[in-house]
Biotite code that builds the C-alpha atoms (Angstrom):
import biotite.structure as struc

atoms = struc.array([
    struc.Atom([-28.634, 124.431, 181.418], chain_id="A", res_id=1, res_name="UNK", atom_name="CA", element="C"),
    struc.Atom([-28.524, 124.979, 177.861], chain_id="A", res_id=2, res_name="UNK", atom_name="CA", element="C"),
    struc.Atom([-28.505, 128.488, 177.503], chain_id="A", res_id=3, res_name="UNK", atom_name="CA", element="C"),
    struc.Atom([-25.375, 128.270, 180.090], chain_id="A", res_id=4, res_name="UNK", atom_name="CA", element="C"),
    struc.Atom([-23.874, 125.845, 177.821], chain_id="A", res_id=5, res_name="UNK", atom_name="CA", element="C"),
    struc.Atom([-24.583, 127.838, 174.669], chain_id="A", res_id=6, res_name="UNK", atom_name="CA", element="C"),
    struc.Atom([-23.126, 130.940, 176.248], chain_id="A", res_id=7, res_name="UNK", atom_name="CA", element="C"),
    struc.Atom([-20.035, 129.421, 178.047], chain_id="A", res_id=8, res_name="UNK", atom_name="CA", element="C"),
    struc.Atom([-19.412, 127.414, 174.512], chain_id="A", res_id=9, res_name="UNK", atom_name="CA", element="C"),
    struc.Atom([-19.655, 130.653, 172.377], chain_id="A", res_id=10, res_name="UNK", atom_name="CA", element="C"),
    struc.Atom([-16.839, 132.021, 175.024], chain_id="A", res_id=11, res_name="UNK", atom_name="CA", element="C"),
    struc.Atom([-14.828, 129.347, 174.819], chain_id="A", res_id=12, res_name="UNK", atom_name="CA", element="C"),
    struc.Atom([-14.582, 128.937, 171.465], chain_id="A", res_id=13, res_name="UNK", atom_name="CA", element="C"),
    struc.Atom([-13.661, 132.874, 171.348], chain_id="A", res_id=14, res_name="UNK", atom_name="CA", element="C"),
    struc.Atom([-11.081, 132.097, 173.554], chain_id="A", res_id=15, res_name="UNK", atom_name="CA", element="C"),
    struc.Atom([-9.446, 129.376, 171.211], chain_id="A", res_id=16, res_name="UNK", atom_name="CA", element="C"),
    struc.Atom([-9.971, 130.957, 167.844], chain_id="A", res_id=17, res_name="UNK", atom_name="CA", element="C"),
    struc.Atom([-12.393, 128.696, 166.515], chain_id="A", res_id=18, res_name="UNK", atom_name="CA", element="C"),
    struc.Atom([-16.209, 128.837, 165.651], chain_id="A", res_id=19, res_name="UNK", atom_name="CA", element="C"),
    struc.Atom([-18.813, 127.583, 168.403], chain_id="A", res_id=20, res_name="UNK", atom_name="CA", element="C"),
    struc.Atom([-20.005, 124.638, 166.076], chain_id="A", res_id=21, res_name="UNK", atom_name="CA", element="C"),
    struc.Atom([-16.696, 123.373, 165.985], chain_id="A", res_id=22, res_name="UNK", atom_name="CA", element="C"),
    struc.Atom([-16.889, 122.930, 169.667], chain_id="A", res_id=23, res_name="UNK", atom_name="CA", element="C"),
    struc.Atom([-18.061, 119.521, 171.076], chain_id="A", res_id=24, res_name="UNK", atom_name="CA", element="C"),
    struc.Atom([-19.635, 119.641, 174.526], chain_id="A", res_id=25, res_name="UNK", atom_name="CA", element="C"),
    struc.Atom([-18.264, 116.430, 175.482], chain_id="A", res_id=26, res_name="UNK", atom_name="CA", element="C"),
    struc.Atom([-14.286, 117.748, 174.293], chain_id="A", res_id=27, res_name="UNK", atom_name="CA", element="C"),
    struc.Atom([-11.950, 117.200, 176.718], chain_id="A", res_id=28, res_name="UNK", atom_name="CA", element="C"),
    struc.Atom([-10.629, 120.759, 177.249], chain_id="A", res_id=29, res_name="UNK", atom_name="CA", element="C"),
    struc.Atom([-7.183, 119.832, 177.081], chain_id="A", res_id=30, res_name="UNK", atom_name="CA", element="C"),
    struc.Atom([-7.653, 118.331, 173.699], chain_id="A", res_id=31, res_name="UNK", atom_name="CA", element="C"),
    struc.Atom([-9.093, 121.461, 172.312], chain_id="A", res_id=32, res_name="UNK", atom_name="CA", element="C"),
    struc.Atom([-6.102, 123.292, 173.057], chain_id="A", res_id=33, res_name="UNK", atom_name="CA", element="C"),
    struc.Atom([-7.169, 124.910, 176.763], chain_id="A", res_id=34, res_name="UNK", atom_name="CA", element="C"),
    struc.Atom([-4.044, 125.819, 178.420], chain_id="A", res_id=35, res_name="UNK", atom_name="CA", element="C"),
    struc.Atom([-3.302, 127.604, 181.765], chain_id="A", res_id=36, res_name="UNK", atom_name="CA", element="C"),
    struc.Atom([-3.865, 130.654, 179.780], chain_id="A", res_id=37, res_name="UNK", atom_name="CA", element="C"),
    struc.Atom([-6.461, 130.065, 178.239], chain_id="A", res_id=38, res_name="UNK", atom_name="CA", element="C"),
    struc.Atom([-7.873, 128.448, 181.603], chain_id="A", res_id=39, res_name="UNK", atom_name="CA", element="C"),
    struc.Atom([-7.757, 131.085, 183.737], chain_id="A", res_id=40, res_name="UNK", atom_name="CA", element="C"),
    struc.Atom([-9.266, 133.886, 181.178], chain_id="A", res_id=41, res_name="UNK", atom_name="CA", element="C"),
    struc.Atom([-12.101, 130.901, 180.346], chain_id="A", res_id=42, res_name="UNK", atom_name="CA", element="C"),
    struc.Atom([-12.446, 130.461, 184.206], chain_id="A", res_id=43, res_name="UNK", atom_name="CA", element="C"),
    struc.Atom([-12.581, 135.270, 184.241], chain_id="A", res_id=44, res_name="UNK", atom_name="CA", element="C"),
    struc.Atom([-15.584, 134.727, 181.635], chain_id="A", res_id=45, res_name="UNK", atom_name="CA", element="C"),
    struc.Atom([-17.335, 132.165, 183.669], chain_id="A", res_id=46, res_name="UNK", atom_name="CA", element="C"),
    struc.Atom([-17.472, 134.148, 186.974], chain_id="A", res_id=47, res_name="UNK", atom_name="CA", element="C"),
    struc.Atom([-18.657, 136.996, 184.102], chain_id="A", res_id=48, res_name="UNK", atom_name="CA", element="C"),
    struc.Atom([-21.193, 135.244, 183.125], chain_id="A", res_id=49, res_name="UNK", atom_name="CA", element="C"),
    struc.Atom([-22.582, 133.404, 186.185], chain_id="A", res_id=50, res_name="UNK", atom_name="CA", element="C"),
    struc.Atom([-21.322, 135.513, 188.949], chain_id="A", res_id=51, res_name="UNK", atom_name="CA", element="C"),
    struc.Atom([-19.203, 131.642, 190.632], chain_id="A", res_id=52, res_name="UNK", atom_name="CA", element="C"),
    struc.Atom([-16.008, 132.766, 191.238], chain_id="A", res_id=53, res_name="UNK", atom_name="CA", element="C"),
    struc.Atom([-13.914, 129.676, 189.968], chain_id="A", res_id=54, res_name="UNK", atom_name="CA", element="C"),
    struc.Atom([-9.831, 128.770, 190.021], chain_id="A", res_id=55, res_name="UNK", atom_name="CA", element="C"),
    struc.Atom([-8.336, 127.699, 187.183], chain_id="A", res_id=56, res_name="UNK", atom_name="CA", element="C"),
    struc.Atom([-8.054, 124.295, 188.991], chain_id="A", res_id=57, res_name="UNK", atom_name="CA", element="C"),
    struc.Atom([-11.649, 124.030, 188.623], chain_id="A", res_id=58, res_name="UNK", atom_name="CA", element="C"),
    struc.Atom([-11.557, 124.247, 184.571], chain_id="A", res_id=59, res_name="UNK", atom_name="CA", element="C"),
    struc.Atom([-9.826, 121.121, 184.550], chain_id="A", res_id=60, res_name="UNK", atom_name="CA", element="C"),
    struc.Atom([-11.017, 119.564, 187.327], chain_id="A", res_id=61, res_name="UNK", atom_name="CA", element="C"),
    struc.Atom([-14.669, 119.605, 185.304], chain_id="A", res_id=62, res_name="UNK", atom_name="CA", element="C"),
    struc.Atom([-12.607, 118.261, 182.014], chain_id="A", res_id=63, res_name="UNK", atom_name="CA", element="C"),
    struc.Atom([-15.440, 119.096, 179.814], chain_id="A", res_id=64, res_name="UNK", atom_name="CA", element="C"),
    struc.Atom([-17.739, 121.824, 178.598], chain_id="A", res_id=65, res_name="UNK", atom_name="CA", element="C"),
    struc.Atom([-20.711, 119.676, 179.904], chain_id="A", res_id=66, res_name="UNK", atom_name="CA", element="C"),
    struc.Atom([-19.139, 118.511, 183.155], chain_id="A", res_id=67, res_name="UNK", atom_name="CA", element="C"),
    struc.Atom([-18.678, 121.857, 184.141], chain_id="A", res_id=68, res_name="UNK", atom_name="CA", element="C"),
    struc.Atom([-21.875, 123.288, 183.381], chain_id="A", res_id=69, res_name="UNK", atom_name="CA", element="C"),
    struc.Atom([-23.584, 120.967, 185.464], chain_id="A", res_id=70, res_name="UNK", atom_name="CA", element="C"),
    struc.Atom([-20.913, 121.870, 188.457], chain_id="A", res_id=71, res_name="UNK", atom_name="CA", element="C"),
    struc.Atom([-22.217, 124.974, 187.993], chain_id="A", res_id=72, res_name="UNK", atom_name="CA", element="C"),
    struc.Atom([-25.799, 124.505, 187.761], chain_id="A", res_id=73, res_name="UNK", atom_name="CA", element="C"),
    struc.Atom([-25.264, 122.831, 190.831], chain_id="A", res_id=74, res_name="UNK", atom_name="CA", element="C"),
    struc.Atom([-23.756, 125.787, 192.688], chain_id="A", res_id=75, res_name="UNK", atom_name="CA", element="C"),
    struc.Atom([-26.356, 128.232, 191.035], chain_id="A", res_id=76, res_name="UNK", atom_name="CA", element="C"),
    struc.Atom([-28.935, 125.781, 192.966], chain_id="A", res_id=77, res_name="UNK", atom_name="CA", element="C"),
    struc.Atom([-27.313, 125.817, 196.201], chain_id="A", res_id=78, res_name="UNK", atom_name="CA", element="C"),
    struc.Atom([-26.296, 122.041, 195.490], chain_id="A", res_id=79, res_name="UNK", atom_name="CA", element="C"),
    struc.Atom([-23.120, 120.791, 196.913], chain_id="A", res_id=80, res_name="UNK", atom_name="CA", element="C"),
    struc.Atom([-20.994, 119.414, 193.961], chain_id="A", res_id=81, res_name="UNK", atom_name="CA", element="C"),
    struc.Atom([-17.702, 119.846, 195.011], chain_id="A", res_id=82, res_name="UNK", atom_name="CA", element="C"),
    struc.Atom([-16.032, 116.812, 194.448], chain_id="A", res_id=83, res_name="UNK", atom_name="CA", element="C"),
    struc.Atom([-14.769, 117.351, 190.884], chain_id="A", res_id=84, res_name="UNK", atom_name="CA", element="C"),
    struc.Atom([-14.959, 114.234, 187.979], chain_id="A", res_id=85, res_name="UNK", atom_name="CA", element="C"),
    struc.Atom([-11.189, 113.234, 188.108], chain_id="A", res_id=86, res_name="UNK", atom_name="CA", element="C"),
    struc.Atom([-11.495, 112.266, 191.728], chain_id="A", res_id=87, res_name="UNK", atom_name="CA", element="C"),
    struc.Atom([-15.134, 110.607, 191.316], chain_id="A", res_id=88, res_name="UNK", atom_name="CA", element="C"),
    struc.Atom([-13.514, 108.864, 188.070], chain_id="A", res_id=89, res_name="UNK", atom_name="CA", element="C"),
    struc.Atom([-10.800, 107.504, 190.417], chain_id="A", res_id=90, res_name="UNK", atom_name="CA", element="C"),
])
């Protein structure tokens, strides 16, 4: 899971401009600046990298670098995550 971190971080961070080590894990993507934008190509590099076609719905639906790893850990293990963390949270 870490190396999928690591490697979805170091894109993300691209994507906003800033350095990797600047980028918490646990940031709410929407506080770091993620727009629809920025979601979608985010969301282009994820299905890149891990071959899950996600929406852009599912970037924020997974608010966090973390929280969407492990939705996609889970799908890369045939696990059935699908309800995202804003309806679990509700």
């Amino acid at each position: 899971m870490k190396d999928l971190e690591s490697r979805l971080r170091v894109e993300l961070a691209t994507l906003l401009g800033i350095d990797s080590t600047q980028l918490s894990p646990t940031a709410k993507f929407d506080e770091l600046g993620v727009d629809s934008l920025i979601g979608l190509r985010f969301a282009r590099k994820v299905h890149d990298l891990t071959d899950i076609e996600i929406d852009i719905e599912s970037v924020f639906d997974y608010p966090t670098l973390t929280q969407l790893v492990t939705f996609l850990e889970a799908q890369l293990n045939g696990q059935d995550s699908t309800t995202p963390v804003s309806e679990r949270a509700r």
